[in-house]
N, C-alpha and C positions, 0 to 999 in steps of 0.2 A: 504494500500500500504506500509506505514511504519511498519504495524509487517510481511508484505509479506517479508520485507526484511532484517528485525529483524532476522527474522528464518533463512533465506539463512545465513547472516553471520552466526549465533550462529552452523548453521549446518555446514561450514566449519573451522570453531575453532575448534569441536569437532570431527571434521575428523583430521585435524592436532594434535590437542593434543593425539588423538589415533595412528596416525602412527609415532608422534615423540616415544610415549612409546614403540610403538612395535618396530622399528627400532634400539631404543637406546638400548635396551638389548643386552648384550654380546653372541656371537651366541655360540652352545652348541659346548664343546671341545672336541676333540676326547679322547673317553676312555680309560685311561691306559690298560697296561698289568695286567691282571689276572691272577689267578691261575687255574681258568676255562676255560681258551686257553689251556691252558697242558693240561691238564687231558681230556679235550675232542679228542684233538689230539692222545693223548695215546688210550683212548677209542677206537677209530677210527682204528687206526692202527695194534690193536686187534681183528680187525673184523671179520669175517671168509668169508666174499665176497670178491674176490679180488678186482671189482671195485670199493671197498669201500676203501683197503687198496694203492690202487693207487692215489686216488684223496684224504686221508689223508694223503699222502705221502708230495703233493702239500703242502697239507694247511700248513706243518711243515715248508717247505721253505716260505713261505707266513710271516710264526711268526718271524723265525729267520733275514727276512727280514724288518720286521717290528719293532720287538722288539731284536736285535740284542745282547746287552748288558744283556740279562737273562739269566737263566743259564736253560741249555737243556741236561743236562746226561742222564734224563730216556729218551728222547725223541732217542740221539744218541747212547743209547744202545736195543733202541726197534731195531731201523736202523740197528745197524749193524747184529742185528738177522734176521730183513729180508733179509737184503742182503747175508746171508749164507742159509737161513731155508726158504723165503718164498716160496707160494703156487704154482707162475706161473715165468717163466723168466722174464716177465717186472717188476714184482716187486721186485725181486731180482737185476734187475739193476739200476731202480730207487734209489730204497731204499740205494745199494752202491754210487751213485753218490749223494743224499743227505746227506749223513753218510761222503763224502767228505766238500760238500758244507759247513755243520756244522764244521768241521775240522779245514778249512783252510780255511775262512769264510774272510779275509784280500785279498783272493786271486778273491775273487768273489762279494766281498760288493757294487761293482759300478753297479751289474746286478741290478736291480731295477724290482722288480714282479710287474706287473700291471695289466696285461691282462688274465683275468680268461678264456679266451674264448681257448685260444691254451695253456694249460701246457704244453704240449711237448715239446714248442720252449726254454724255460729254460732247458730243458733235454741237448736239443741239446747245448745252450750256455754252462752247465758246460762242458760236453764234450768237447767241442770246447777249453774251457779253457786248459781244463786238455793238450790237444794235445797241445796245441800252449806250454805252459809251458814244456810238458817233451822233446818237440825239440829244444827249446833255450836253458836248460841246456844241451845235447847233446853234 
């Protein structure tokens, strides 16, 4: 009866000293900015599928949302070639209104990307921007 209960404790000691260690650990931090965000976004936006180059279009507002403070020339000079050169109208207007978003990037920083399930409603929010700005200076 006494090792029957020997064990029980010993076996809750060693369940607690396993979930204080797992608990205590500092949980994993999210991982900086790479250089492998760029380049696969460039990659991407390269692509010769259009819906490939619509939903990289996304991910570039996704970085610049994310990592705001980098620096994205290739990225806003892929942009502004689609928005004159690309293959279909959407991407060409995307591509301009992200080629803003990066621009003037103070005018738009409070938008917050979260939601991958509707990209277009960021579409419409910079629009939305843009309107509401060029009628108050007006």
């Amino acid at each position: 009866m006494k090792s029957n209960f020997a064990i029980k404790l010993l076996a809750v000691y060693m369940i607690f000293v396993f979930t204080a260690t797992a608990f205590g650990q500092e949980p994993e931090k999210v991982k900086p900015y790479n250089e492998k965000l760029l380049n696969g976004a460039l990659y991407a936006l390269n692509n010769d599928m259009p819906a490939i180059v619509e939903s990289s279009i996304f991910i570039t507002l996704e970085l610049k949302d994310r990592y705001p403070e980098q620096n994205y020339k290739k990225i806003i000079a892929r942009l502004d070639d689609l928005s004159r050169r690309g293959s279909t109208l959407a991407i060409r207007y995307k591509a301009g209104l992200a080629a803003i978003y990066f621009n003037f990037y103070d005018q738009f920083k409070d938008i917050k990307i979260s939601d991958k399930e509707n990209p277009d409603q960021y579409f419409r929010l910079i629009t939305s921007r843009i309107q509401n700005n060029y009628f108050v200076l007006n």
